[in-house]
C-alpha positions as a LaTeX table, in Angstrom:
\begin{tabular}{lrrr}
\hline
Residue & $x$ (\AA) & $y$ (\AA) & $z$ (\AA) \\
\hline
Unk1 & 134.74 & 107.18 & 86.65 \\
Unk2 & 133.98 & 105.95 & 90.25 \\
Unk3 & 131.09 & 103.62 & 90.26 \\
Unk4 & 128.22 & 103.87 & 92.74 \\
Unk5 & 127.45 & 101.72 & 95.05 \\
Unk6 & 123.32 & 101.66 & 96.26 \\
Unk7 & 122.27 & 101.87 & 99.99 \\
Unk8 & 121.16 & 98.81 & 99.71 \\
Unk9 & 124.52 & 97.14 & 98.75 \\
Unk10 & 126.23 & 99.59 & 101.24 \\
Unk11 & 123.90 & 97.66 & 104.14 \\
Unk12 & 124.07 & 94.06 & 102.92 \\
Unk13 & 128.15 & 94.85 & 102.66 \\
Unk14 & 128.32 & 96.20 & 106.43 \\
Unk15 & 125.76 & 93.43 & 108.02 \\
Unk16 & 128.25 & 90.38 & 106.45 \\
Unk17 & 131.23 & 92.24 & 107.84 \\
Unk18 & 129.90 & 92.31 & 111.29 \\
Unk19 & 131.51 & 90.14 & 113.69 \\
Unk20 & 129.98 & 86.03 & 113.80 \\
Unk21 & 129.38 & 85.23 & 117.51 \\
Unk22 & 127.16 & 82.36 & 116.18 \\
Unk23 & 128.33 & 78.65 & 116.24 \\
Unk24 & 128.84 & 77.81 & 112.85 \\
Unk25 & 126.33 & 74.47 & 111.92 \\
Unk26 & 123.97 & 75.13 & 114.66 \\
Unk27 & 122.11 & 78.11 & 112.49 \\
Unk28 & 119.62 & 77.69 & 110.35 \\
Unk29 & 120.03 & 81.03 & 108.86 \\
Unk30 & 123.47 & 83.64 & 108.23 \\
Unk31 & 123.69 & 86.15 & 110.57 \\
Unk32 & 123.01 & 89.32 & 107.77 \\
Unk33 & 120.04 & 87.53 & 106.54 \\
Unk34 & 118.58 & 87.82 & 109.98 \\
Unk35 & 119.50 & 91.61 & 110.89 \\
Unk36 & 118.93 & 92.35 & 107.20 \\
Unk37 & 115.02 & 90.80 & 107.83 \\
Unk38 & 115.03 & 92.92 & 111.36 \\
Unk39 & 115.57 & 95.94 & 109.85 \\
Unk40 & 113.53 & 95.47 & 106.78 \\
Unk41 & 110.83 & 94.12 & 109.12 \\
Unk42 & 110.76 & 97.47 & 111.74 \\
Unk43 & 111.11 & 99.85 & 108.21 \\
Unk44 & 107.81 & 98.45 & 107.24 \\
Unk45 & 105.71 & 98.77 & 110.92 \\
Unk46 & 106.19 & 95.50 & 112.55 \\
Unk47 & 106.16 & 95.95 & 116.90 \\
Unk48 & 106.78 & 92.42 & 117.77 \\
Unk49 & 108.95 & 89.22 & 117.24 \\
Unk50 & 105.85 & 87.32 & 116.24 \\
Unk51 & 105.13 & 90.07 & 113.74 \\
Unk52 & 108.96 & 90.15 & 112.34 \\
Unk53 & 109.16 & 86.55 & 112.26 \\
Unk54 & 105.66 & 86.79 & 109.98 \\
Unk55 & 107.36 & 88.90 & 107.68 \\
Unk56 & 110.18 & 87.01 & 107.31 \\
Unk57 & 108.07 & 84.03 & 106.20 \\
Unk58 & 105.69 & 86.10 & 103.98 \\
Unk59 & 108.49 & 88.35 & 102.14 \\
Unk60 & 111.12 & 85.26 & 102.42 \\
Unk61 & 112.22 & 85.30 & 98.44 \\
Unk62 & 112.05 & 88.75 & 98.45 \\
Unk63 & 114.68 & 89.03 & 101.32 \\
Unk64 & 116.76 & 86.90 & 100.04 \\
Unk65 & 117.32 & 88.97 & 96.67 \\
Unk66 & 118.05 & 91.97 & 98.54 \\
Unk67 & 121.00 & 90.00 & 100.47 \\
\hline
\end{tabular}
């Protein structure tokens, strides 16, 4: 039997395989986390950084479940 794998796995999976142009220990935050809260942040209506970076802080424990 070959054992599904959710969307939402399938998406946290590809986002930490991506390439990690960031220095490491000068980020406060892994790189999936942040295009993970992006993504999740346009799905749901936000136009602006302001208004993603609101999100983020308002929906922060639930993000981090997902991830």
């Amino acid at each position: 039997m070959v054992e599904e794998i959710s969307p939402l796995a399938k998406l946290s999976k590809l986002l930490e395989s991506l390439p990690y142009p960031r220095v490491q220990g000068r980020t406060t935050y892994p790189l999936a986390e942040v295009l993970f809260l992006v993504i999740s942040a346009v799905l749901s209506g936000t136009a602006t950084w302001e208004e993603i970076q609101n999100f983020g802080e308002q929906k922060l424990e639930w993000l981090r479940k997902l991830v």
